[in-house]
C-alpha angles and dihedrals in degrees: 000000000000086000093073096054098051106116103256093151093064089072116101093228086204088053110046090040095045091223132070132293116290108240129230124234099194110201124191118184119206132195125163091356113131092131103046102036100086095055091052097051093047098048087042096051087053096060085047089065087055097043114056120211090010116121141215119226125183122188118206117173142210078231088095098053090054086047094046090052093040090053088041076056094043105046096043082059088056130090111236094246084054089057099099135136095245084054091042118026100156080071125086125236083250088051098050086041094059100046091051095048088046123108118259103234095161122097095235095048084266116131117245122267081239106057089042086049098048090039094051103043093049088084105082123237116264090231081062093049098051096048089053097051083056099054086060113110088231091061102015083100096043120115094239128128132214115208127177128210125212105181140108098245142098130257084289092063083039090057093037090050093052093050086056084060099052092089096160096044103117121220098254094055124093139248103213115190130206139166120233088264097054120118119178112166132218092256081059099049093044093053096048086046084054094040083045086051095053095056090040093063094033082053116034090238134042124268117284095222133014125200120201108199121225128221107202122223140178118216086203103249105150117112094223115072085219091057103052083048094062101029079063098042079057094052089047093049093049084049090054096054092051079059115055097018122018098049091038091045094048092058092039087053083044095046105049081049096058101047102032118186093219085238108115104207099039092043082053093053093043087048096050108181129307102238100185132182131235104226116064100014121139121206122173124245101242091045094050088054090046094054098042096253125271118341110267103178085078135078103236118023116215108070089045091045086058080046092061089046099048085045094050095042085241094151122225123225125212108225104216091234141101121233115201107232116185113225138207122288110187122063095236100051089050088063099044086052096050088042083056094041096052095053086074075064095057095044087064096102091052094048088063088049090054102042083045087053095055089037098249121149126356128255092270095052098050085047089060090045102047080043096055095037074052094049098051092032088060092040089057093048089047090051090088104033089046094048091053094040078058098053088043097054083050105055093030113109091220103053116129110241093241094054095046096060090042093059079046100051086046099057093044092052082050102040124011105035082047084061081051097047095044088049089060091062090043126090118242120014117276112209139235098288100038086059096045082054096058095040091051082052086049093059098037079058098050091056092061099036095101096036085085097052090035082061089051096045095055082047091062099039092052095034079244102152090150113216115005095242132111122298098228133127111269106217102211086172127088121283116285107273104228116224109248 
């Protein structure tokens, strides 16, 4: 904990680098997001003016168009009572509305090709939206870019594709990537540059790879009171695991790369395995080049892309800063997140074939790295079926004594010390009853925190992807209020 209150930002990042300042090129990959872009490009041109020499990038993609078309297809096919957000997320509420209060004109109870199609194409394209926003005299001298993708690929391929644009971006600069909800603020990217200055003089260069950890919130916007408790019980939990994993295990992966044994196999087991995320990471321009940019062979991004880098010894550094990420707030959203985000599980076999195919890594090495992605993968499927074995062995008559206060012991290291650690971090002093709250939400996460594997993993095992659009979270809400 004490790591991410050291004063990094106290550091002149021009004088402790000896160079200028490395600037930021800020991407932000969209995809489905009408409603939310304004927000962002506002929020993002404001940083620009505080940052000199740092962009603005944001990828829009033809992608749009293919999936607008695929769902026009899908939905015709579609008997109106068939017609439902769980069947369809990539439709607002005022689309859904619309095609079930329309009229059937087809001879099977099937809507006509021609209503889906006019009710459909009534939304604009995001790509639209975004050109707009920059003709206005408030963002017309941002320096923000609008880049448009025409492929066939995912945000990877987006993100790839925007790189490939920055043509005066120099090797020592920096891709930032961000999602439309992102919000870093100008304390936070002074602080990483800080953090980015003091390796670059203990080292002689900057750091390859920065990784801006994320604490996860719900703003309580589920109708139902049991679902905001657990949907917060679910933040807490992935904050948790920023926490006491994914940081630690950021320094620890750093650190083994910096000081190798010379030994291949142990070096590989000190390293683990880099498991990056795909909002707030920093690569620098000359390594994304080297590595070939983002994977695009996958369907999400940001696990493979710490598999290239494990594979090629590009160490990872831990920013000693906190992102905001908003998280789900409906159950079944949560599901539907944790069901994405374990198919990056299941790519990485393919990852080592990849990273085979290009000659990165021995045998031993990509052994370490597909054990560790299967240990964490079975320790997340285990999460639900070992918390209720727990508060079974504790309410069942014939439970042993010792095994009862294991199981005891158990439920309060994974749900009540984490409420402990979390208020530590937290301003004022919640009582009694507001931590046995949170550690209650904690546990009713913990019973739904493999469903969403278990479902990918069924996917996998019966070829069953759904509709071939894009896994992302759908915000039926309104869009994010920003904090004057």
């Amino acid at each position: 904990m004490d790591y991410l209150t050291q004063p990094w930002s106290d550091i002149d990042p021009c004088d402790a680098a000896g160079d200028r300042r490395p600037a930021l090129h800020m991407v932000v990959p969209v995809l489905w997001e009408q409603a939310h872009v304004e927000a962002a490009l506002r929020w993002f041109a404001a940083l620009t003016t505080e940052l000199p020499g740092s962009t603005v990038t944001v990828v829009t993609t033809a992608r749009e168009e293919r999936e607008r078309q695929y769902l026009i297809d899908a939905v015709t096919r579609c008997r109106r009572r068939h017609i439902t957000a769980r069947r369809f997320p990539h439709l607002t509420a005022a689309e859904l509305r619309q095609l079930i209060e329309a009229d059937v004109t087809g001879p099977d109870g099937c809507l006509s090709g021609t209503v889906v199609r006019s009710v459909l194409s009534a939304r604009r394209l995001t790509c639209d939206v975004v050109a707009d926003l920059l003709r206005r005299p408030e963002l017309a001298d941002a320096a923000i870019r609008h880049v448009h993708y025409r492929g066939e690929g995912r945000k990877a391929a987006q993100v790839n594709y925007a790189v490939a644009q920055l043509h005066t971006a120099r090797d020592h600069d920096y891709i930032a990537l961000y999602d439309v909800d992102s919000r870093p603020d100008l304390a936070l990217l002074r602080r990483t540059l800080g953090y980015i200055a003091v390796h670059h003089r203990a080292d002689g260069q900057p750091p390859e790879v920065v990784q801006q950890s994320a604490r996860f919130e719900t703003s309580g916007a589920a109708d139902q009171a049991w679902q905001r408790h657990l949907c917060s019980g679910a933040a807490r939990l992935q904050t948790l695991w920023t926490l006491r994993r994914e940081i630690p295990s950021f320094r620890r992966y750093a650190a083994a790369v910096r000081r190798p044994t010379g030994l291949t196999a142990l070096d590989a087991a000190r390293r683990g395995l880099a498991q990056t995320v795909g909002h707030g990471v920093l690569v620098r321009v000359d390594v994304h080049r080297r590595i070939g940019g983002l994977p695009e062979y996958t369907i999400l991004d940001d696990l493979p892309f710490g598999y290239q880098l494990t594979t090629a010894n590009i160490p990872v550094h831990s920013a000693p800063v906190m992102l905001v990420a908003p998280a789900p707030e409906r159950v079944e959203d949560l599901i539907a997140t944790h069901r994405r985000w374990f198919r990056s599980y299941l790519d990485y076999p393919a990852c080592a074939r990849a990273a085979r195919r290009a000659g990165r890594g021995t045998p031993s090495e990509h052994a370490i790295a597909v054990g560790v992605a299967g240990y964490r993968a079975v320790a997340w499927l285990l999460a639900t079926p070992a918390t209720a074995a727990c508060a079974v062995a504790i309410v069942r008559r014939t439970t042993t004594p010792p095994a009862r206060i294991l199981a005891a012991a158990a439920l309060w290291l994974g749900c009540v010390a984490p409420v402990r650690i979390l208020a530590a971090q937290q301003a004022g002093r919640a009582g009694p009853a507001t931590h046995a709250l949170d550690a209650a939400e904690i546990f009713a996460a913990y019973l739904v925190q493999s469903l969403g594997p278990v479902a990918a993993i069924v996917d996998a095992a019966t070829s069953a992807t759904g509709l071939p659009l894009s896994p992302k979270t759908h915000r039926r809400g309104p869009a994010r209020k920003e904090q004057k």
